[in-house]
Backbone as a ProteinNet text record, in pm:
[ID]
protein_1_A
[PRIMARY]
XXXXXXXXXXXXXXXXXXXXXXXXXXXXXXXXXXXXXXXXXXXXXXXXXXXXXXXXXXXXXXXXXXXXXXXXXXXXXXXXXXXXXXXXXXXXXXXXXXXXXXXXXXXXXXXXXXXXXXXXXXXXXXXXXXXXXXXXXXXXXXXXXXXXXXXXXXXXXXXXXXXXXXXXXXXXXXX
[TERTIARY]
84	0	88.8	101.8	142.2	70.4	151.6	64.7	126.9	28.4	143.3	151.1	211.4	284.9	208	163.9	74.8	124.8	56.1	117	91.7	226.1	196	133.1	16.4	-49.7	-22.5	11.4	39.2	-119.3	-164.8	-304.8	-261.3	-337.6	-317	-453.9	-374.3	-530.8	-638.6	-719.1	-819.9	-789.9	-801.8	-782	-863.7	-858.7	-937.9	-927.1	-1077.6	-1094.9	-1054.6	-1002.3	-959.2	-1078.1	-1136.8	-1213.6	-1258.1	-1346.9	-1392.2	-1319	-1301.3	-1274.4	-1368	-1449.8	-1539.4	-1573.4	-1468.4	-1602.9	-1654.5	-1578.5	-1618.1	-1670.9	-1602.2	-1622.5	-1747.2	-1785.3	-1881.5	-1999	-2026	-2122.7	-2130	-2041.6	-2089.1	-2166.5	-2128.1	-2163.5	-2330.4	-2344.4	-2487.5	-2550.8	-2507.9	-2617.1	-2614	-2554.4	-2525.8	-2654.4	-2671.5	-2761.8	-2873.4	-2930.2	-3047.1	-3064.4	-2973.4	-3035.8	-3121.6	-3024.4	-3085.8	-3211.8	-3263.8	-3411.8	-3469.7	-3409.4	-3499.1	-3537	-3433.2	-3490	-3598.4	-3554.7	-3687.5	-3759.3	-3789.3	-3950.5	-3993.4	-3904.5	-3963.5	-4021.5	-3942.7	-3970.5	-3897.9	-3947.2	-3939.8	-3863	-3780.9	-3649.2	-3570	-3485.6	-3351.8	-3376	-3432.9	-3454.8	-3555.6	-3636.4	-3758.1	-3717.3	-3637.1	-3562.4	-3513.3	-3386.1	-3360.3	-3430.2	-3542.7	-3625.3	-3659.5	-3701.6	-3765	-3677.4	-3546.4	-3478.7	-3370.1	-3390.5	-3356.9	-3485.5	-3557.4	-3714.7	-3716.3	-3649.9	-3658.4	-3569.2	-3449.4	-3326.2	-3321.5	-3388.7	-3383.5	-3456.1	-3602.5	-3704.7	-3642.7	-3528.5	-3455.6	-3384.6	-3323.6	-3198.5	-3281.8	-3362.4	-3457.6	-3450.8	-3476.9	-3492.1	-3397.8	-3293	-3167.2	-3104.3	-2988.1	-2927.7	-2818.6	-2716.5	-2601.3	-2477.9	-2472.5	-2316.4	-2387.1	-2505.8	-2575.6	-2625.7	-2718.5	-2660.1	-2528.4	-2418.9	-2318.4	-2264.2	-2233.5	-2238.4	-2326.2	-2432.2	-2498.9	-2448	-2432.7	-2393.2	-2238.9	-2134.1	-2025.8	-2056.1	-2147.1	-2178.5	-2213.4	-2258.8	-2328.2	-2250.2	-2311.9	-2199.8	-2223	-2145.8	-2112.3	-2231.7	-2302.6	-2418.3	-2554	-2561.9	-2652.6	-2607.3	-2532.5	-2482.5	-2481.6	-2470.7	-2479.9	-2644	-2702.6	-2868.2	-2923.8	-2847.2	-2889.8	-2813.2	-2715.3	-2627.4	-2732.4	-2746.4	-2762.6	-2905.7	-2960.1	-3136.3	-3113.9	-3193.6	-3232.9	-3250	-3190.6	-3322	-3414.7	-3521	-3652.2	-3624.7	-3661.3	-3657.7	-3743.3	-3848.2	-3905.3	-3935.9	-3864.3	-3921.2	-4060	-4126.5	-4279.6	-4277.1	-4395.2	-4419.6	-4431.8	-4386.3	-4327.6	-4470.7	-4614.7	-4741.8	-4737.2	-4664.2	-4643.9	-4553.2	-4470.7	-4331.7	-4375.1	-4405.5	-4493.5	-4582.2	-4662.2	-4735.4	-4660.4	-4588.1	-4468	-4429	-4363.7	-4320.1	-4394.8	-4543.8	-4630.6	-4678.9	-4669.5	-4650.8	-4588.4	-4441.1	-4322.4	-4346	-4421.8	-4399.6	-4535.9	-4559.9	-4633.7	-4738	-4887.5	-4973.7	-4939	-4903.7	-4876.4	-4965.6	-4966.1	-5084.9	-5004.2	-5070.4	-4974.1	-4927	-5019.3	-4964.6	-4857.2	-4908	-4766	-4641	-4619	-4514.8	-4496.6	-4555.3	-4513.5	-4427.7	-4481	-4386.9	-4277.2	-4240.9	-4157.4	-4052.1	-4076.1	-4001.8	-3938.2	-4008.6	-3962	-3862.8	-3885.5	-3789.9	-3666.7	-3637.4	-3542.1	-3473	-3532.3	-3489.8	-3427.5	-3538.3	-3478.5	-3358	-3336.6	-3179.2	-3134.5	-3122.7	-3049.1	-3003.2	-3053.6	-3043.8	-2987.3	-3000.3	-2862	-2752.5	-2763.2	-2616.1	-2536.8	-2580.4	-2574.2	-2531.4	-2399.3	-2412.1	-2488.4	-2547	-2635.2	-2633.1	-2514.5	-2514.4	-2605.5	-2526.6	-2557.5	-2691	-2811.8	-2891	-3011.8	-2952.5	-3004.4	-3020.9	-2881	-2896.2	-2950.8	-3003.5	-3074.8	-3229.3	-3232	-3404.7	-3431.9	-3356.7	-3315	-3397.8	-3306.6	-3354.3	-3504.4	-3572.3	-3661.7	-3793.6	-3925.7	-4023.3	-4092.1	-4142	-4203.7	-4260.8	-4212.8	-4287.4	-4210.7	-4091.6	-4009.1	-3919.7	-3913.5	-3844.2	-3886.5	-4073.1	-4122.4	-4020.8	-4030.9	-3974.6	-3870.8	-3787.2	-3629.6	-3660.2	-3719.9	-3718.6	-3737	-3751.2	-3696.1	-3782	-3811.5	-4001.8	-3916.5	-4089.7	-4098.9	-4166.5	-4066.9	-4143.6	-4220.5	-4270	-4332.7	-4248.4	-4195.3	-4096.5	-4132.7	-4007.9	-4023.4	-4104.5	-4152.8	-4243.5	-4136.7	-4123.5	-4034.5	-4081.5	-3974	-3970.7	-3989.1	-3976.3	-3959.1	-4040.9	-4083.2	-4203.5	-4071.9	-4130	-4038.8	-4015.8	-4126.7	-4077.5	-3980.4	-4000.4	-3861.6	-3933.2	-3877.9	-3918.2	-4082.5	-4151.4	-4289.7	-4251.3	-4365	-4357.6	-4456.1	-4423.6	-4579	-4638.5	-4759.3	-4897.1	-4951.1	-5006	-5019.8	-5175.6	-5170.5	-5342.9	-5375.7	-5517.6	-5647.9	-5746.7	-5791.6	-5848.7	-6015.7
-116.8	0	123.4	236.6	347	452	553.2	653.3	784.7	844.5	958	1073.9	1125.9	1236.3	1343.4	1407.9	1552.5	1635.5	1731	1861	1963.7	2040.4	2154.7	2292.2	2312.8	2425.9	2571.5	2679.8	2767.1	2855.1	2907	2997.3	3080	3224.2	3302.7	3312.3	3350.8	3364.8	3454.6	3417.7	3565.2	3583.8	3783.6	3861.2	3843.5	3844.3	3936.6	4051	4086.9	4240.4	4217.7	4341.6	4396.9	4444.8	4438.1	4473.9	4644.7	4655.2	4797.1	4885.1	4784.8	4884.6	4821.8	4729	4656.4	4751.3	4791.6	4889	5040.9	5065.9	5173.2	5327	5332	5481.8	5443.6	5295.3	5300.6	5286.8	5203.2	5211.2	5329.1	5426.4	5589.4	5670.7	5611.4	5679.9	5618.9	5487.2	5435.7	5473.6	5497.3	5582.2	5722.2	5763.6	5935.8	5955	5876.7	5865.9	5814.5	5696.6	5691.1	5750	5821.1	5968.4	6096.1	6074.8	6194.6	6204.6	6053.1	6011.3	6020.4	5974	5966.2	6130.1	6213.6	6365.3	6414.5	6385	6400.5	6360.8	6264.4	6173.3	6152.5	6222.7	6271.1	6100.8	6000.8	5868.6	5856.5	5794.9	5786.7	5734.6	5657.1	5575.1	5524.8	5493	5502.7	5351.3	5263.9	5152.4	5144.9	5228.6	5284.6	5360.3	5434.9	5492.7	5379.6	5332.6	5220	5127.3	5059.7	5010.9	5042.6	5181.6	5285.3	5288.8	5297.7	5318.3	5210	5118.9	5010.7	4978.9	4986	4940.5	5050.2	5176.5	5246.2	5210.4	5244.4	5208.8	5088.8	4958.4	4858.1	4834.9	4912.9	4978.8	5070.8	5152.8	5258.2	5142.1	5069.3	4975.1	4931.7	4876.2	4800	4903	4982.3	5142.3	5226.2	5213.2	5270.6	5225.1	5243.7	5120.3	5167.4	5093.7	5133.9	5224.8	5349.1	5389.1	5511.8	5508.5	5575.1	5490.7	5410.6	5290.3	5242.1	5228.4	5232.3	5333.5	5492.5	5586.5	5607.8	5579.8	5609.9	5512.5	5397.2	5334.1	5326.7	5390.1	5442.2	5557.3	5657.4	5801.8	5734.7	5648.2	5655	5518	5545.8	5478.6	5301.9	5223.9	5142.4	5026.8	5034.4	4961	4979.9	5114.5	5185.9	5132.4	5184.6	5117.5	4940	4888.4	4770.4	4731.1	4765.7	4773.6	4812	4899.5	4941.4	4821.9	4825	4695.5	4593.3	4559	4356.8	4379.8	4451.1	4444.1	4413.1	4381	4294.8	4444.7	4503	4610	4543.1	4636.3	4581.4	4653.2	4605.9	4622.7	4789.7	4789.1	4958	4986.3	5100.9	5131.7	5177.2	5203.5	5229.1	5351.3	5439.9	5568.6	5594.2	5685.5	5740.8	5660	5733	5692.8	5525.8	5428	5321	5278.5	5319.8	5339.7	5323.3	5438.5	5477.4	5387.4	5344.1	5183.6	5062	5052.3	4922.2	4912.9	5049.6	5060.5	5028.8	5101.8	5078.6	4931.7	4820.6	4684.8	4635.1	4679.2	4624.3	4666.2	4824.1	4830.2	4852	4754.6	4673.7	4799.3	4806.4	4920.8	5041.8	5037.5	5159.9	5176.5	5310.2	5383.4	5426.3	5474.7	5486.7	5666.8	5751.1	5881.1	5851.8	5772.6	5755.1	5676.4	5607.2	5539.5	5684.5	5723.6	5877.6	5995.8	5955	6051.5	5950.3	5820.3	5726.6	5794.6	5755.5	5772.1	5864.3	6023.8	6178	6144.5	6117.6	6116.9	6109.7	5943	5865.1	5950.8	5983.9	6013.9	6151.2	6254	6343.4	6397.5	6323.5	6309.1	6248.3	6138	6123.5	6245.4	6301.6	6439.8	6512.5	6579	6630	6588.5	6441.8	6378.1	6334	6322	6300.1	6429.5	6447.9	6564.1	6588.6	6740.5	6770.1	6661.3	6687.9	6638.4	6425.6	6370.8	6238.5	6252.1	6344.1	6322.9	6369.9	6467.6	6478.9	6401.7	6312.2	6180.1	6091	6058.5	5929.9	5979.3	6100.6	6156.7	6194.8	6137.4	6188.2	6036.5	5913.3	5799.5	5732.3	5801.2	5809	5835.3	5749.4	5833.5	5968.2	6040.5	6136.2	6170.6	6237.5	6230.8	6210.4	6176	6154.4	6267	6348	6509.4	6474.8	6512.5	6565.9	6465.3	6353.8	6288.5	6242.8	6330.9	6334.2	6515.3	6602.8	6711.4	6824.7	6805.8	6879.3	6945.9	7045.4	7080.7	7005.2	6999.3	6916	6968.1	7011	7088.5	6978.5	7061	6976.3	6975.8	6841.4	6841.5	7026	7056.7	7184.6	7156.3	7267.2	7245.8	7233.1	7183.3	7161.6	7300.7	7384.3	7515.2	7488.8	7315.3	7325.7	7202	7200.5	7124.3	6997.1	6902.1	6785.3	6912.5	6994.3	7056.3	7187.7	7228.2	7339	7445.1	7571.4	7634.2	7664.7	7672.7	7716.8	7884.3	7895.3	8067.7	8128.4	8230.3	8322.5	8312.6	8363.1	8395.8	8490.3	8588.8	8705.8	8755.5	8825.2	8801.7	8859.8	8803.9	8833	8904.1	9034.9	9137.2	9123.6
0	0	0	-68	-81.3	-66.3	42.6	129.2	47.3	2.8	-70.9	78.7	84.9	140.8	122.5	277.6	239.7	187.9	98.7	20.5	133.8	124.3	206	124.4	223.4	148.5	202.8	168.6	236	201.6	319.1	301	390.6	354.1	394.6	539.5	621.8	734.1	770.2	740.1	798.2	915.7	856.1	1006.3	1093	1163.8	1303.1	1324.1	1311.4	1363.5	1525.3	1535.6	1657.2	1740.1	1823.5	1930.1	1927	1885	1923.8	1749.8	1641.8	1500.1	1425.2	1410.6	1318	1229.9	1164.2	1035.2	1107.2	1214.4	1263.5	1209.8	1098.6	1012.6	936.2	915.4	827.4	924.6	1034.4	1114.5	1168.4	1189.1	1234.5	1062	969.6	862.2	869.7	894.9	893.6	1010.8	1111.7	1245	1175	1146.5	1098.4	988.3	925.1	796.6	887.1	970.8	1014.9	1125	1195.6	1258.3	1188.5	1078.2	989.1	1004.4	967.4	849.3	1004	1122.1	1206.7	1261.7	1240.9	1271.9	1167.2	1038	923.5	915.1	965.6	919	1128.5	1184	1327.1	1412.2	1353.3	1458.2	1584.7	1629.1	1732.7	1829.5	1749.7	1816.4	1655.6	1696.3	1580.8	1489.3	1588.6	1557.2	1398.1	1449	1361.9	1228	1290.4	1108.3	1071.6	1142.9	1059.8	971.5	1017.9	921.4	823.1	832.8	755	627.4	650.7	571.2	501.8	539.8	504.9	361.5	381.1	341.1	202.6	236.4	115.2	9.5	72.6	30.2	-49.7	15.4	-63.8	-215.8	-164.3	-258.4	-366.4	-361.4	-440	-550.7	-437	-525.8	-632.6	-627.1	-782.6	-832.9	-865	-935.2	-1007.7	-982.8	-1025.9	-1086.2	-1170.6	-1298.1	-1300.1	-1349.2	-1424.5	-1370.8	-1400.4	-1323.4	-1221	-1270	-1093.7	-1037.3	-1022.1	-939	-858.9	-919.5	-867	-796.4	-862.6	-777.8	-669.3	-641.3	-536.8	-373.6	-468.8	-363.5	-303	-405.2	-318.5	-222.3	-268.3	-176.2	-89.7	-56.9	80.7	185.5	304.9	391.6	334.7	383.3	330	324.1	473.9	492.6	360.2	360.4	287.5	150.8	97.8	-24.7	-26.9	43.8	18	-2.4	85	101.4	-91.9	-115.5	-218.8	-359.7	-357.6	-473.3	-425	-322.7	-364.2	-415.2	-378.4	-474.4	-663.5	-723.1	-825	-940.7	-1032.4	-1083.7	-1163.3	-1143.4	-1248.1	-1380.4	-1479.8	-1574.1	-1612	-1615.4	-1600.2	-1433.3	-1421.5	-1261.5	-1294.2	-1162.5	-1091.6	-1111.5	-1157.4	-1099	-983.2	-927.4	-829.2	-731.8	-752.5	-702.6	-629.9	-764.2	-738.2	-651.2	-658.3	-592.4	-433.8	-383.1	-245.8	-233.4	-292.6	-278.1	-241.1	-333.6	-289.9	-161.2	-126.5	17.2	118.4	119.3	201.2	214.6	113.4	134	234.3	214.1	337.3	415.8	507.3	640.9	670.4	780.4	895.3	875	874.6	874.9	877.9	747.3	690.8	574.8	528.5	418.6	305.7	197.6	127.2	219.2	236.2	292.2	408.8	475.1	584.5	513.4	402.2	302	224.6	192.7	116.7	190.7	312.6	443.1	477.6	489.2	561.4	375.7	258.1	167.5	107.1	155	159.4	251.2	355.8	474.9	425.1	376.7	325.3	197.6	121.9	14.7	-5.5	78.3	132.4	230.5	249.3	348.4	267.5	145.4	67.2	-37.5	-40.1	-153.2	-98.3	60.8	117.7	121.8	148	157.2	-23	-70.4	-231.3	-305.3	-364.8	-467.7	-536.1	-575.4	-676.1	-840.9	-888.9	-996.5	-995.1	-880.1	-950.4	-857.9	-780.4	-733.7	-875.9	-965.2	-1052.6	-1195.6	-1194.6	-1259.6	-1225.5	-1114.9	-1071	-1117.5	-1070	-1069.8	-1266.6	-1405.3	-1488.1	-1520.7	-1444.8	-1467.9	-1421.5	-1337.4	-1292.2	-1350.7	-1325.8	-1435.4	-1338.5	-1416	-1350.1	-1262.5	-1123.8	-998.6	-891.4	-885.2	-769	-738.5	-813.8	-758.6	-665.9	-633.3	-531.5	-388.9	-400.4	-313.3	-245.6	-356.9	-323.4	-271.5	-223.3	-166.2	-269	-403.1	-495.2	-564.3	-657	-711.1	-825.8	-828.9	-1007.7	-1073.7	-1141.4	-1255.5	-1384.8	-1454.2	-1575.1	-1700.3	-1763.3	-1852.4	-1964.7	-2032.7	-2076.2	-2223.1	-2270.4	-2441.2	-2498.2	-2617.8	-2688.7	-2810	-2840	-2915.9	-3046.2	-3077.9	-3223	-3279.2	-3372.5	-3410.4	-3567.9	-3570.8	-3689.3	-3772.6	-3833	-3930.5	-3898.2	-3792.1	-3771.5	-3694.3	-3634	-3545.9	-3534.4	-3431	-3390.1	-3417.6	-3503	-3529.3	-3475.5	-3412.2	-3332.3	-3448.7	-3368.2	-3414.4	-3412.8	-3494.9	-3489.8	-3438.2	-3319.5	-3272.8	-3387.1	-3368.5	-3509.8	-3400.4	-3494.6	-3425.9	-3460.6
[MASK]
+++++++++++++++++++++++++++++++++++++++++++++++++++++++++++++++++++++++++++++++++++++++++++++++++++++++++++++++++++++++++++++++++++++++++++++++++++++++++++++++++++++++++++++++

């Protein structure tokens, strides 16, 4: 009988976190962010934003695509961003109306007006914390109606000045 001889494997070892650093800058970045939502949407314990915003956040992630998608989820602390990557996107997002419906699904007796206030909250403290530019690319990708909910007016897309055949020409009042 012939015993072959173990191979020596060299592996490298996982660290150990050190006691009291677990990710520390990013778990102050994720209380920092569901304090926010919890001063804006005025709940009542931190526990409660958290949900809140977990629930949006996750709700956002289907929604967003591509290199804002990705940007969004580097801006934000690491938890948050992750909340937002592992979601699935759907293929056409929800109007905004719908959107606020969905949400109000996930949390426990809720309406859509109180999901419309839980998702201003969220979104709105995302828009402070978010540069202008990629908060205006996400809301670019968006169908019509979620300004309002990222904090923002919404205006009504602009007339277009020019018709297939070429400029709209006044009209001369008729007396």
């Amino acid at each position: 009988m012939t015993v072959a001889a173990p191979q020596h494997r060299s592996t490298i070892p996982t660290p150990t976190p050190r006691p009291g650093t677990r990710d520390s800058a990013g778990e102050a970045g994720w209380l920092e962010l569901t304090q926010a939502v919890r001063e804006a949407g005025q709940y009542p314990t931190v526990a409660v934003a958290e949900a809140v915003t977990r629930i949006v956040l996750s709700s956002l992630g289907t929604h967003v695509t591509g290199d804002e998608r990705v940007a969004l989820a580097q801006s934000l602390p690491p938890e948050a961003g992750r909340v937002v990557a592992s979601q699935i996107p759907v293929v056409h997002p929800l109007p905004a109306r719908e959107f606020v419906e969905l949400v109000a699904s996930r949390i426990e007796g809720s309406t859509p007006a109180t999901a419309r206030w839980d998702v201003s909250s969220v979104l709105g403290v995302l828009a402070d914390q978010l540069d202008e530019p990629l908060t205006t690319r996400i809301l670019a990708q968006l169908p019509h109606g979620y300004a309002l909910l990222f904090g923002r007016a919404d205006l009504a897309p602009p007339m277009p000045s020019t018709t297939p055949m070429g400029p709209i020409a006044p009209t001369a009042p008729t007396a």
